[in-house]
SEBARO-930135 format. One line per field, with one value per residue: residue number from 1; x, y, z of N, C-alpha, C in turn. Coordinates in steps of 0.1 Angstrom, whole numbers. Layout:
n = c(NUM:...)
npx = c(X:...)
npy = c(Y:...)
npz = c(Z:...)
capx = c(X:...)
capy = c(Y:...)
capz = c(Z:...)
cpx = c(X:...)
cpy = c(Y:...)
cpz = c(Z:...)
***
This chain:
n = c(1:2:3:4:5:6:7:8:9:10:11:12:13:14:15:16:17:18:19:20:21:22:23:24:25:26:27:28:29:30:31:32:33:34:35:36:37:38:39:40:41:42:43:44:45:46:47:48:49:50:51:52:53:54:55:56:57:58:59:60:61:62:63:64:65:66:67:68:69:70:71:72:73:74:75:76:77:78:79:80:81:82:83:84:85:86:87:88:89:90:91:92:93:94:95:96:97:98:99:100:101:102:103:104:105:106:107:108:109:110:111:112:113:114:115:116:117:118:119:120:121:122:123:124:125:126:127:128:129:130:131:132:133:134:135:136:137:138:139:140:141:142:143:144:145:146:147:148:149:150:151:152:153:154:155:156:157:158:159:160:161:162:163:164:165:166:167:168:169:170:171:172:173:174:175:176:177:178:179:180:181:182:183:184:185:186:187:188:189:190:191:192:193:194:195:196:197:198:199:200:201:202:203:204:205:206:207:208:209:210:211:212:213:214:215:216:217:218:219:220:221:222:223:224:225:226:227:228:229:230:231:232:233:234:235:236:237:238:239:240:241:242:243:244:245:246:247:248:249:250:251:252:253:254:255:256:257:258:259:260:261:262:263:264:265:266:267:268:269:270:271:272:273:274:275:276:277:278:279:280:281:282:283:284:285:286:287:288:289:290:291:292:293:294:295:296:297:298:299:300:301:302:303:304:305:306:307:308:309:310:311:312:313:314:315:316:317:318:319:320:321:322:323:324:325:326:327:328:329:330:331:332:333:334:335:336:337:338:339:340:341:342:343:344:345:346:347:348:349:350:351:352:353:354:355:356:357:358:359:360:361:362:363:364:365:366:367:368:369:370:371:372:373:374:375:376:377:378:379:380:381:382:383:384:385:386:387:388:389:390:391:392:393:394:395:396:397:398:399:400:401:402:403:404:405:406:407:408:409:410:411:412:413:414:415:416:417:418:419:420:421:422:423:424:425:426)
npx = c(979:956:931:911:893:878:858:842:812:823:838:862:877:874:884:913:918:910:927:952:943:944:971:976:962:975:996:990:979:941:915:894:860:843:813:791:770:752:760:787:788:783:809:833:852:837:828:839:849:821:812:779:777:764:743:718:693:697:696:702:714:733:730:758:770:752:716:711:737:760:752:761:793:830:835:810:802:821:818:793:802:813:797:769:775:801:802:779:776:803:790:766:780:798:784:779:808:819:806:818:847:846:836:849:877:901:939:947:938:923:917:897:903:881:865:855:846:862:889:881:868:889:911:891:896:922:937:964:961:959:962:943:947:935:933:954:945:942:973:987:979:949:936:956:954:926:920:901:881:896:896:873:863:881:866:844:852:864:840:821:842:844:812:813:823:855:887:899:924:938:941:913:920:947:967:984:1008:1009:1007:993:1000:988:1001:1030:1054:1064:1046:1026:1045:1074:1093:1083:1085:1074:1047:1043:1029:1018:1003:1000:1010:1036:1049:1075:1095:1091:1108:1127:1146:1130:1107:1082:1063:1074:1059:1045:1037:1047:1030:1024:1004:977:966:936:916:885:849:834:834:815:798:830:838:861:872:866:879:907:936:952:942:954:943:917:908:875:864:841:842:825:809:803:794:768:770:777:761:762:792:796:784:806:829:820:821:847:861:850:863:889:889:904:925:924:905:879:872:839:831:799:767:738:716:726:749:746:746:762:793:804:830:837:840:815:805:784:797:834:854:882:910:914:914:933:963:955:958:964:959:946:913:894:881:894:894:914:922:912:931:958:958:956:981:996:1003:1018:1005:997:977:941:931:889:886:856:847:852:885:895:897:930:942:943:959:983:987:991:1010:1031:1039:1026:1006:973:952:916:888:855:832:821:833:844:848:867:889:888:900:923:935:937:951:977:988:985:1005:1029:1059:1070:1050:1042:1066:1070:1045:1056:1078:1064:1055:1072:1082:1056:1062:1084:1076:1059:1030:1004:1022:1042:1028:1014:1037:1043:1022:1025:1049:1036:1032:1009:979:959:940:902:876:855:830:801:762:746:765:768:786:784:781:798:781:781:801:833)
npy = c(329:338:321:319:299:302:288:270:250:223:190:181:209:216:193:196:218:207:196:211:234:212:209:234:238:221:230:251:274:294:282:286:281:294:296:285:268:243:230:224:216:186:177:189:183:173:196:221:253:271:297:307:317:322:308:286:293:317:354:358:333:301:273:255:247:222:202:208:219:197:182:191:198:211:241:251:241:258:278:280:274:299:318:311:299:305:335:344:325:337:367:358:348:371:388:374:366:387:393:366:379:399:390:368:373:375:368:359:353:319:312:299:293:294:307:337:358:355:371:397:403:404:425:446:444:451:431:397:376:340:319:292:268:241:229:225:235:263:271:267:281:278:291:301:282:288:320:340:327:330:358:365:355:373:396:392:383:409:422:419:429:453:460:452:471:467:477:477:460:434:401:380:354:349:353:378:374:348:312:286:258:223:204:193:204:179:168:193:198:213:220:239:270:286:282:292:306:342:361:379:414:412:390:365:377:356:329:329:318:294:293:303:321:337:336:313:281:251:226:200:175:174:154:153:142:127:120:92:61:46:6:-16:-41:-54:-80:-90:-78:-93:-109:-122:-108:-75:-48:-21:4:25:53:84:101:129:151:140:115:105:114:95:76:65:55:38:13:8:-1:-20:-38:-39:-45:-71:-81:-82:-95:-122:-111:-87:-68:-52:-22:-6:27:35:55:30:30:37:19:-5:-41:-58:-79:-112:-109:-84:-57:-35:-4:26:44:44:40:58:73:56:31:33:26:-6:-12:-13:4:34:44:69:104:124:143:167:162:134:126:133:120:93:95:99:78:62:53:44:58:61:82:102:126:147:179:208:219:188:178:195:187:155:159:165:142:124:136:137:108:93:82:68:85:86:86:105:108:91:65:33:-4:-18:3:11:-12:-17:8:0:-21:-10:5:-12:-33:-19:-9:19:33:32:40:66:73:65:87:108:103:108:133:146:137:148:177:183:185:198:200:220:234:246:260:278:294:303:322:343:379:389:405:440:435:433:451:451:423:421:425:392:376:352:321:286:257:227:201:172:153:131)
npz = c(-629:-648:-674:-703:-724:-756:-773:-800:-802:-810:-810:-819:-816:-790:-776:-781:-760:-736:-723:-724:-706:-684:-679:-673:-653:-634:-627:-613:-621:-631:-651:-673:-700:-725:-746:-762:-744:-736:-759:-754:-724:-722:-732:-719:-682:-653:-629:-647:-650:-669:-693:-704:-737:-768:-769:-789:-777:-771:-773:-809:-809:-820:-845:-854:-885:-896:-908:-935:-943:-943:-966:-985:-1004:-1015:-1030:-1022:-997:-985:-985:-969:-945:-939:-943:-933:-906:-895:-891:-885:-854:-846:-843:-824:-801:-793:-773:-747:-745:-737:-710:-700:-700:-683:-658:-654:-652:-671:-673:-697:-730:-745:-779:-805:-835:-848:-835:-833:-821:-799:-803:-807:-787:-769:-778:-779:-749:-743:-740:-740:-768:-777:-806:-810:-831:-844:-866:-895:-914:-924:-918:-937:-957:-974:-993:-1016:-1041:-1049:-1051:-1050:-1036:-1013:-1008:-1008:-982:-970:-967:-954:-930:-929:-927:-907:-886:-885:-882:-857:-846:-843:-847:-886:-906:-894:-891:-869:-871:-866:-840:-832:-810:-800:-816:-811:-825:-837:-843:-864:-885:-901:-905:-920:-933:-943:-962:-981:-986:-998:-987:-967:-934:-934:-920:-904:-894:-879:-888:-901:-930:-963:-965:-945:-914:-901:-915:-911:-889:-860:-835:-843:-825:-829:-815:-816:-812:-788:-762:-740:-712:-721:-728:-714:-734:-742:-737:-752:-772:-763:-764:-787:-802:-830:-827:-844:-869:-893:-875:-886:-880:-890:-896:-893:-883:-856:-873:-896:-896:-905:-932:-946:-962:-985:-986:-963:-976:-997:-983:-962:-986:-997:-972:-967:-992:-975:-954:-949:-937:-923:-900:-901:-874:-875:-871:-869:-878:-869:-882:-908:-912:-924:-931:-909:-915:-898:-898:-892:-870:-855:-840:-822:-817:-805:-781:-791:-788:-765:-782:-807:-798:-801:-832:-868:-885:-903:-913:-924:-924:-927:-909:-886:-861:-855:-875:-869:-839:-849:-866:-842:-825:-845:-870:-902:-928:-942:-963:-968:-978:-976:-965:-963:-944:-950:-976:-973:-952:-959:-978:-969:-954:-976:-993:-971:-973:-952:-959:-981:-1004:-1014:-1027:-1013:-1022:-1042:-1042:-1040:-1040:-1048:-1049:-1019:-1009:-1025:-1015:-988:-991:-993:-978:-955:-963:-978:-963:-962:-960:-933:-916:-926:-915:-882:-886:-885:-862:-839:-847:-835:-807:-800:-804:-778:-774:-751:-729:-738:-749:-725:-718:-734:-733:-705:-713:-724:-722:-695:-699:-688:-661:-667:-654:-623:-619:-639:-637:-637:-650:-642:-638:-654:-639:-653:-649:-657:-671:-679)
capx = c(974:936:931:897:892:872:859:832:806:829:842:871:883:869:895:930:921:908:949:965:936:948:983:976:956:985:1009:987:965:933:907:877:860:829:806:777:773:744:768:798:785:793:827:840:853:828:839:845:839:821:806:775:780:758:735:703:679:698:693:711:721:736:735:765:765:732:716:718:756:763:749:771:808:836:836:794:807:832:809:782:806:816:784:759:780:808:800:765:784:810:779:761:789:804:781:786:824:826:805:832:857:843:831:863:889:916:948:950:925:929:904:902:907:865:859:861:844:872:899:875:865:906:916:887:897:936:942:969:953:966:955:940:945:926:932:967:947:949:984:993:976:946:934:961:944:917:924:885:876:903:894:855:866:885:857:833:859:867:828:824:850:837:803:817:830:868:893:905:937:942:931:911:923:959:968:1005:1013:1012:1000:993:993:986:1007:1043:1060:1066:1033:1022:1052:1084:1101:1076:1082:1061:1029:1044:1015:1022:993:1004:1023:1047:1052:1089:1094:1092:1124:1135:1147:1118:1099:1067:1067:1084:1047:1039:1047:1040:1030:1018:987:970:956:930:901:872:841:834:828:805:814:836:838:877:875:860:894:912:951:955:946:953:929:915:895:864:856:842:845:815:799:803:791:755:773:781:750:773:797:798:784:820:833:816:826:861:861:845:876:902:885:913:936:922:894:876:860:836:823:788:755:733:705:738:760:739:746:775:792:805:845:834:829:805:798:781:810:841:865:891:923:926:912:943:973:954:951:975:956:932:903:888:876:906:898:929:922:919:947:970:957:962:999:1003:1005:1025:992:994:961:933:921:885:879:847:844:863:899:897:912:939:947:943:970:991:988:993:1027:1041:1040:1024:990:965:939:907:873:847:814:823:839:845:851:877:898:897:905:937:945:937:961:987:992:994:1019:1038:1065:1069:1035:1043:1078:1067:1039:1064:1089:1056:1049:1086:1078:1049:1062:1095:1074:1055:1022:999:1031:1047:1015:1017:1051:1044:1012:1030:1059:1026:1026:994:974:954:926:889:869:849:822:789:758:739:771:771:793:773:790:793:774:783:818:841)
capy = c(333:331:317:316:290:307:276:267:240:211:182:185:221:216:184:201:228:200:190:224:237:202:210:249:238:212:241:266:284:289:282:285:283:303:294:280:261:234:218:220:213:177:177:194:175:174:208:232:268:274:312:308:327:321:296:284:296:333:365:358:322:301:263:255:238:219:190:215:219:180:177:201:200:217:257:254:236:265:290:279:277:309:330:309:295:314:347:342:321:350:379:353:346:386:394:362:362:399:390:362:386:408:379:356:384:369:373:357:344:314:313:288:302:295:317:348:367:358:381:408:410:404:432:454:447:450:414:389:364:329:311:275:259:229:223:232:241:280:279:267:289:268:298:299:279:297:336:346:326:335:373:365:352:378:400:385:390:430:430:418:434:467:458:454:483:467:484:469:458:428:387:374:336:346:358:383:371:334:308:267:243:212:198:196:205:170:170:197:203:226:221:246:284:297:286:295:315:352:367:393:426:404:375:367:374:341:319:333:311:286:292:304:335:335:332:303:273:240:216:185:168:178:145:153:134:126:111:77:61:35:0:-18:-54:-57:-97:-96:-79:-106:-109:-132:-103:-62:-43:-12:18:32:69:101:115:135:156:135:106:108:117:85:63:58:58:24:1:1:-1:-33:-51:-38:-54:-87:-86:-79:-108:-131:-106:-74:-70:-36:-14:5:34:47:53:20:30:37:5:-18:-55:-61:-92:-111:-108:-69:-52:-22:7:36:53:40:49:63:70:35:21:34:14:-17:-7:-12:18:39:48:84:114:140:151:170:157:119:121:134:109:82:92:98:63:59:44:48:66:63:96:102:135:151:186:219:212:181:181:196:173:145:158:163:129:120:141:129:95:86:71:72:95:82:92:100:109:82:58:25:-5:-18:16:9:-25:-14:19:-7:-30:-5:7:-26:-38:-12:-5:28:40:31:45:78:74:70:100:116:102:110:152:148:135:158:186:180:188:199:208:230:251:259:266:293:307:309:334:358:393:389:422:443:431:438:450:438:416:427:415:384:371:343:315:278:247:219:185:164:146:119)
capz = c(-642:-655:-687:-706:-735:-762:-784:-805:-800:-823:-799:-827:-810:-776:-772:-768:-748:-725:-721:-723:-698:-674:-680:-665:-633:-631:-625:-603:-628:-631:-660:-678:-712:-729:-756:-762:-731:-739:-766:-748:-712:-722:-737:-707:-673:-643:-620:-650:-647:-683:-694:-722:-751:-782:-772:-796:-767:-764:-787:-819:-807:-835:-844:-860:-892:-896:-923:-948:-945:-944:-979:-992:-1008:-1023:-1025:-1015:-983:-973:-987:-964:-931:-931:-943:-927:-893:-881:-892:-875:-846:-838:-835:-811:-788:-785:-755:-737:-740:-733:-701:-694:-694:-671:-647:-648:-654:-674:-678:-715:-743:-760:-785:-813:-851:-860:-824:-842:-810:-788:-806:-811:-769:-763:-784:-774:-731:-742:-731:-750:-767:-785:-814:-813:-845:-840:-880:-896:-931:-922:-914:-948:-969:-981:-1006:-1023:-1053:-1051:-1045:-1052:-1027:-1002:-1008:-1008:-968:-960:-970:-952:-917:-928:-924:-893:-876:-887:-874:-844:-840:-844:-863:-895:-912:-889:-892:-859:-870:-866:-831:-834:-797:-804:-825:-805:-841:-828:-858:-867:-897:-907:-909:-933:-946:-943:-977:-990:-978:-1001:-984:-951:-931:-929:-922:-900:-896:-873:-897:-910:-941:-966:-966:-933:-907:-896:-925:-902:-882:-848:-828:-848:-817:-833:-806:-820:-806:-773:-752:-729:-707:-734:-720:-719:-751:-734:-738:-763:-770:-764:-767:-798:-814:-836:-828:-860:-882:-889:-874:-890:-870:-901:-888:-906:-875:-851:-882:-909:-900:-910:-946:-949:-964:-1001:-982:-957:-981:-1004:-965:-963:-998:-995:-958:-974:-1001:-971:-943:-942:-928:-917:-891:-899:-871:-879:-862:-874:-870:-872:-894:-923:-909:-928:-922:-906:-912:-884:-896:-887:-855:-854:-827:-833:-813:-801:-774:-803:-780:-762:-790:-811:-797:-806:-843:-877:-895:-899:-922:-917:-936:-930:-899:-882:-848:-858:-883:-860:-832:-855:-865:-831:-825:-859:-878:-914:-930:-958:-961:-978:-976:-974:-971:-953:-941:-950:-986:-969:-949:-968:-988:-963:-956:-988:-996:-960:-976:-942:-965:-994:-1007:-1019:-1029:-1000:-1028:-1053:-1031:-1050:-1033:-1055:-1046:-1012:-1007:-1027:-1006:-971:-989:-995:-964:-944:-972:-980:-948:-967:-952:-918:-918:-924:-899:-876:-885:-877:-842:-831:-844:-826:-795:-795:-800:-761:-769:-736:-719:-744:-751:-715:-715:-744:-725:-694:-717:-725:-704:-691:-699:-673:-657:-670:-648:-617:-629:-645:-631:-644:-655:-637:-651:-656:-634:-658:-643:-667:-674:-685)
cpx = c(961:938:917:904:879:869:845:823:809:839:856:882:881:885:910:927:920:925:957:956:938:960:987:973:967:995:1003:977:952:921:896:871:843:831:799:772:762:753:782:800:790:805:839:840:843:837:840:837:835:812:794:779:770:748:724:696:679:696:703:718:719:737:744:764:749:730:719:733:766:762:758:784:815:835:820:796:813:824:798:785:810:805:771:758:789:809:791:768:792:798:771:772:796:793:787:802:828:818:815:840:856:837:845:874:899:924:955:940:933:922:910:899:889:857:863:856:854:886:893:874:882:910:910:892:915:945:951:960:964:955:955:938:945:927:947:963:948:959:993:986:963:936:940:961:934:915:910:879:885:899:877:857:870:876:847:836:860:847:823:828:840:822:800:824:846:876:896:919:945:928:926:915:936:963:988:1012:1013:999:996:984:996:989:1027:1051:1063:1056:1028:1032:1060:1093:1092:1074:1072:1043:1031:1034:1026:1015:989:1015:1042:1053:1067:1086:1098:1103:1132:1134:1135:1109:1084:1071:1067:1069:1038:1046:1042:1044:1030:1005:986:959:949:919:891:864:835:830:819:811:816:836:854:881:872:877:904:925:956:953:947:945:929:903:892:857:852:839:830:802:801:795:779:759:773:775:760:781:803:799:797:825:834:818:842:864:863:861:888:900:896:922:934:904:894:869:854:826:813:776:745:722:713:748:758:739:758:779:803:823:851:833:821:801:795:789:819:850:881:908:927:922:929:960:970:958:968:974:946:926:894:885:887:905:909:928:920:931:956:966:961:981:1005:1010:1012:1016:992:978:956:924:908:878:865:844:858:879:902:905:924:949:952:956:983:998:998:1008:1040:1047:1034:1008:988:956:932:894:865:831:815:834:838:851:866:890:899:900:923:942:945:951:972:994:991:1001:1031:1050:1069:1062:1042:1055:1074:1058:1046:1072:1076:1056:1062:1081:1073:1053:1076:1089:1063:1041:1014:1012:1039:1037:1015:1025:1049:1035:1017:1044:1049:1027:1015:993:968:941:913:882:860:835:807:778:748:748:776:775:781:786:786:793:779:797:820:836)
cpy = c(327:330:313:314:294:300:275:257:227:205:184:194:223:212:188:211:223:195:203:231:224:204:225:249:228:221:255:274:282:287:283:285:291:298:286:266:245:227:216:216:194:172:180:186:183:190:222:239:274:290:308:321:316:311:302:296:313:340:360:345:311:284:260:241:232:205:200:215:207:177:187:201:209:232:261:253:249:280:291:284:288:319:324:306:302:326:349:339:330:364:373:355:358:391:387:366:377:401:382:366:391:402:374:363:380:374:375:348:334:309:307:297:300:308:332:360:368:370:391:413:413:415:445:458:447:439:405:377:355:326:296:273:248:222:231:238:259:278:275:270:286:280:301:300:288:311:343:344:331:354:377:363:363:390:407:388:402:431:428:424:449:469:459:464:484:473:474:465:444:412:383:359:339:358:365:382:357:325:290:263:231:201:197:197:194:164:179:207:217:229:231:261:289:296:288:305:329:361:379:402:419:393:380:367:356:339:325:321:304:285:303:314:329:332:318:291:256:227:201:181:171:165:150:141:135:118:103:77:51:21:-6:-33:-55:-68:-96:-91:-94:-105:-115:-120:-88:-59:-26:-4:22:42:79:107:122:140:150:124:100:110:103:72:58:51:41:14:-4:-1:-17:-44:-46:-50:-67:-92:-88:-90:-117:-127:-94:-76:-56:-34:-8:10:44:45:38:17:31:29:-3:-34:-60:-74:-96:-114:-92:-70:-38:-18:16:45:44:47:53:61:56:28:20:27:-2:-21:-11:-1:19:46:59:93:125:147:155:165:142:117:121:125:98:79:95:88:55:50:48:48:60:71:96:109:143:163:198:216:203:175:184:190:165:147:163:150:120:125:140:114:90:79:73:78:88:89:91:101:98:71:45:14:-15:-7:13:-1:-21:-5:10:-17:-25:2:-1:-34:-34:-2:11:37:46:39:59:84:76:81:111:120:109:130:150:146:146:171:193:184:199:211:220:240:259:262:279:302:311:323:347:362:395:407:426:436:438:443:445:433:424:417:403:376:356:329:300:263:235:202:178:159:135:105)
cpz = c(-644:-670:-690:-723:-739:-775:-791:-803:-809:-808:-806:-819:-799:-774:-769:-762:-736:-719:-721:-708:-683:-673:-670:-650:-629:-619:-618:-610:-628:-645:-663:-693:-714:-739:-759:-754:-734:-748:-757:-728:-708:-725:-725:-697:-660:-636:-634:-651:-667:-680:-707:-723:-765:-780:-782:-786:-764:-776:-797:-815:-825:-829:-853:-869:-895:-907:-933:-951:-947:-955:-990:-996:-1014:-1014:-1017:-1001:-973:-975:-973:-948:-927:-932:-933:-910:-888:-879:-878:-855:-842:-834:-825:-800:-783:-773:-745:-737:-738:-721:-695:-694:-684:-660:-640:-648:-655:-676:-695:-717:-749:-770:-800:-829:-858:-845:-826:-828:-800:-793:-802:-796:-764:-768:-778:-755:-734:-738:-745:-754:-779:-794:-811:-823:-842:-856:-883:-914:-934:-921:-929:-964:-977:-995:-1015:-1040:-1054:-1043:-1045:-1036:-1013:-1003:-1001:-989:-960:-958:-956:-935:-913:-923:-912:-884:-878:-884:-860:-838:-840:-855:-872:-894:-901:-892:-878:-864:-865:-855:-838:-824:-797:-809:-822:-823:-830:-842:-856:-885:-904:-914:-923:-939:-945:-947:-981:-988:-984:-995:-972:-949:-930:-930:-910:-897:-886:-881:-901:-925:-950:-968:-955:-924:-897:-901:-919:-889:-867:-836:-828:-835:-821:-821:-808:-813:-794:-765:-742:-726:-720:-721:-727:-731:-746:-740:-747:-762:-771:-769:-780:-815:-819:-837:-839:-870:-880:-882:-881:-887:-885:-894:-896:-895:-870:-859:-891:-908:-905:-930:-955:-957:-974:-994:-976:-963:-988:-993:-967:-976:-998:-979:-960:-981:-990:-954:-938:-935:-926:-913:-890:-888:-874:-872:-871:-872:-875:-881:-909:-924:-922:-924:-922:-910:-902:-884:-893:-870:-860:-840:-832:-828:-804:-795:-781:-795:-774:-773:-800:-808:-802:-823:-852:-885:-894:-914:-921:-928:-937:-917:-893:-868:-852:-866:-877:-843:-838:-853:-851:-823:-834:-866:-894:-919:-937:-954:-969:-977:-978:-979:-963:-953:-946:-960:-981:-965:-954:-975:-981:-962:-968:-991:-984:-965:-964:-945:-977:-994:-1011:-1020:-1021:-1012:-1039:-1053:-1040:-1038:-1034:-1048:-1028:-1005:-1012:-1019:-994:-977:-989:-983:-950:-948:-974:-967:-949:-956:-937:-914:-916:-915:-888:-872:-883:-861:-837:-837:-837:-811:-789:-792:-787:-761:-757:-731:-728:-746:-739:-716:-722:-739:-715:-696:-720:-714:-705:-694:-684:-671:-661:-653:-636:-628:-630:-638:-645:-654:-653:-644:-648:-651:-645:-647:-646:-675:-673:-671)
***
């Protein structure tokens, strides 16, 4: 079986296909991924067979996000990602990934829910494709509250598709042959049918058995190779007190100027018995003091067994690395997904919410203390890690791509399609 990984340029969405794409060649298959090859050239392990699609440097190439979009929250924030970035971002990458089909000639797509090109080429070459939800705030509805804006989105998709020539009446986030969450229901939540996803003609109806239509396969977390984080002072960890990982994560952390300094006087208040890391850039650190560590990036996965909790913006790939480990949270969300999250978090009982633009450092001295005091926290951290770990990750996502019937093969390859060896790995 061939399988082409159809992802965006976010280390975020790269990261499990890196483990379900190791889990495939494990087992005989073979792989590959497309899209904008210059950012994701390093994220990828030495040897892989990548396709551009969308670069900066090509016709209609797209940088995703940007400073403008950093400075932004709320509905402006989600306003901005889909008119300015992945609208833009899906019309760059449809040549490229409809060259990688006709180069690598897959059997199945698995193309991540912001890679709006990879449905559109899978549907047009008759090929099955999966969804990568790399975030679990699509699968539980997150327009809901706001139905304007969820209409204004889908809008914004019907126009697209019809640009492209694709028929209507169908979502590219939500594959009807299957759905890899890289979550588990304990996670966000499966007391609540009503926000169960059912966003297509396949979907169970609501309060049917599983809550979430029969395609939906919730894996839990996807470990793959990352490359190095360069190095860490291991010695300098303090077995005498908690420790606590400070992350806003890849694109955030440049958001962060407000942001550190309550970091740093909460830290001060919490000295005698919790030893903050913090990971950010060093022009927005400020002055460490020396019951701190600081990096401007840390190796996150091994660092995480050391750890008592974690401090983060909402990301869905650190939160669920965290509780993967059973770490109780302090969420302080930002912008996109991340509310979501957060409040997932939050209604698991597995942490606390707090403010990321009016951050106080009062507020989180008490959420850090509340969650290395309260066994509460941890507890439900835990009844996390155990979903996550029953539901197999890596190995189950194959299992469910290996049940898709491969479609027919595209064509032989076109020329000048030639795919791009990546150099550069873990």
């Amino acid at each position: 079986m061939r399988v082409l990984f159809v992802v965006p340029p976010l280390a975020g969405h790269v990261n499990p296909t890196l483990a379900v794409a190791a889990e495939l060649t494990a087992r005989g298959h073979q792989v590959a991924w497309t899209g904008p090859a210059a950012a994701l050239t390093p994220m990828l392990p030495t040897g892989s067979l990548l396709y551009a699609a969308g670069d900066r440097d090509a016709p209609g190439g797209q940088e995703l996000g940007g400073a403008r979009w950093r400075d932004l929250r709320g509905i402006a924030a989600l306003r901005f990602l889909w008119a300015e970035a992945l609208i833009p971002l899906a019309r760059a990458m449809l040549p490229g990934v409809h060259a990688a089909v006709e180069a690598f000639r897959p059997d199945i797509l698995v193309t991540d829910q912001q890679a709006l090109a990879g449905p559109v080429v899978a549907r047009r070459h008759g090929l099955p494709w999966a969804t990568s939800a790399t975030t679990s705030a699509e699968i539980v509805r997150p327009f809901d509250d706001f139905p304007k804006v969820g209409e204004w989105v889908s809008r914004r998709i019907a126009a697209l598709l019809a640009e492209c020539g694709a028929p209507g009446g169908w979502d590219p986030r939500f594959s009807p042959h299957l759905v890899l969450v890289y979550s588990t229901p304990a996670l966000i939540g499966d007391d609540r049918p009503e926000r169960a996803a059912a966003h297509t003609q396949d979907a169970v109806p609501v309060g049917a058995a599983g809550r979430y239509p029969p395609q939906y396969a919730f894996v839990g977390p996807a470990f793959g190779a990352r490359p190095a984080g360069g190095d860490f002072p291991w010695r300098r960890l303090d077995p005498g007190r908690a420790r606590v990982l400070v992350s806003l994560g890849t694109l955030n952390r440049a958001a962060g100027a407000r942001f550190y300094p309550a970091v740093l006087r909460a830290a001060d208040a919490l000295a005698d018995r919790a030893q903050l890391i913090l990971a950010a850039p060093g022009d927005l650190a400020g002055d460490i003091p020396p019951h701190m560590l600081h990096q401007e990036y840390v190796p996150q996965l091994q660092l995480l067994p050391h750890l008592d909790a974690v401090l983060c913006h909402g990301g869905h790939n650190t939160v669920c690395e965290a509780l993967a480990y059973g770490l109780p949270l302090v969420v302080a969300p930002v912008r996109d997904d991340q509310p979501i999250v957060a409040r997932q978090v939050a209604e698991a009982g597995a942490g606390v919410r707090v403010r990321f633009g009016r951050a106080r450092a009062d507020e989180l001295h008490q959420a850090l203390s509340a969650v290395l005091d309260d066994p509460a926290h941890r507890r439900a951290a835990r009844r996390i890690q155990a979903s996550f770990a029953a539901a197999g990750g890596a190995a189950t996502a194959a299992d469910r791509l290996e049940k898709l019937r491969p479609g027919p093969r595209p064509g032989p390859s076109a020329t000048g399609t030639a795919p791009t060896d990546n150099e550069k790995g873990p």
